[in-house]
N, C-alpha and C positions, 0 to 999 in steps of 0.2 A: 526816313524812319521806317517806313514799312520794308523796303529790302532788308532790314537787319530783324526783322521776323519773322521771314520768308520762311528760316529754314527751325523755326521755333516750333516747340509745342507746351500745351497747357493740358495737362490732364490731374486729376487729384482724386481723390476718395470722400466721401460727404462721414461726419462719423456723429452719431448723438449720444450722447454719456457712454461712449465709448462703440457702440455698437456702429456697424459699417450698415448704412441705409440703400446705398446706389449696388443694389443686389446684379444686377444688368452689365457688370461692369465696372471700367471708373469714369468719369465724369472726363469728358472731351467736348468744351464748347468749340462749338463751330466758332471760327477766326472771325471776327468783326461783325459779327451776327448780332442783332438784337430780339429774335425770336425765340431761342434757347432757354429755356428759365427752370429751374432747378425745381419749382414747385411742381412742375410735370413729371420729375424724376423720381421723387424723395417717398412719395405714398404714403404717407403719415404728418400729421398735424405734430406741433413740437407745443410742447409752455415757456410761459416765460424764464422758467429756472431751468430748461434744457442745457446741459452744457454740449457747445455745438463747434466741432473740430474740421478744419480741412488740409488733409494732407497730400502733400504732393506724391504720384506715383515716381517711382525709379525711374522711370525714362522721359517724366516730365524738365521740361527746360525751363520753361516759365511757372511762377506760383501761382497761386490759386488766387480765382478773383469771384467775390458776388458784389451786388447793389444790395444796400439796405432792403430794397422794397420786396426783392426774394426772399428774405428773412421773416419782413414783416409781414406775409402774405402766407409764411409758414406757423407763423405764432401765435396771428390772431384770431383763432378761435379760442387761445389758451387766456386771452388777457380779459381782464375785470375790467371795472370803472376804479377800483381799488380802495373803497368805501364800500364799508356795514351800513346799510340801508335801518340797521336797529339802534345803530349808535347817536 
């Protein structure tokens, strides 16, 4: 499995309601790495109504990958308890 992604690459663009975030670049995780994490990249806190796009650059081979918990680690300062505390 991994020789057939030797000659592979993974790059993409981070975009938030449309706007291109990853100013640095495009996004190029390191191959098998779990140090990488996109909330080092991104500079800005998202809500939960963000609409949040990743596209692959032109000369990317493989598509774009996150884990939930990069998202959620970008969102949550945007999140409530979701309850009126008057209601």
């Amino acid at each position: 499995l991994e020789a057939a992604y030797q000659n592979k690459s993974r790059s993409f663009d981070f975009l938030v309601d449309g706007e291109k975030l990853n100013s640095n670049g495009s996004i190029i995780p390191p191959y098998q790495s779990d140090e990488w994490t996109l909330y080092n990249h991104v500079g800005r806190s998202l809500t939960a109504g963000s609409n949040i796009s990743l596209v692959n650059t032109p000369d990317a081979s493989l598509p774009p990958i996150l884990n939930a918990m990069e998202l959620f680690k970008l969102i949550k300062s945007g999140l409530t308890n979701g309850t009126n505390e008057n209601d």
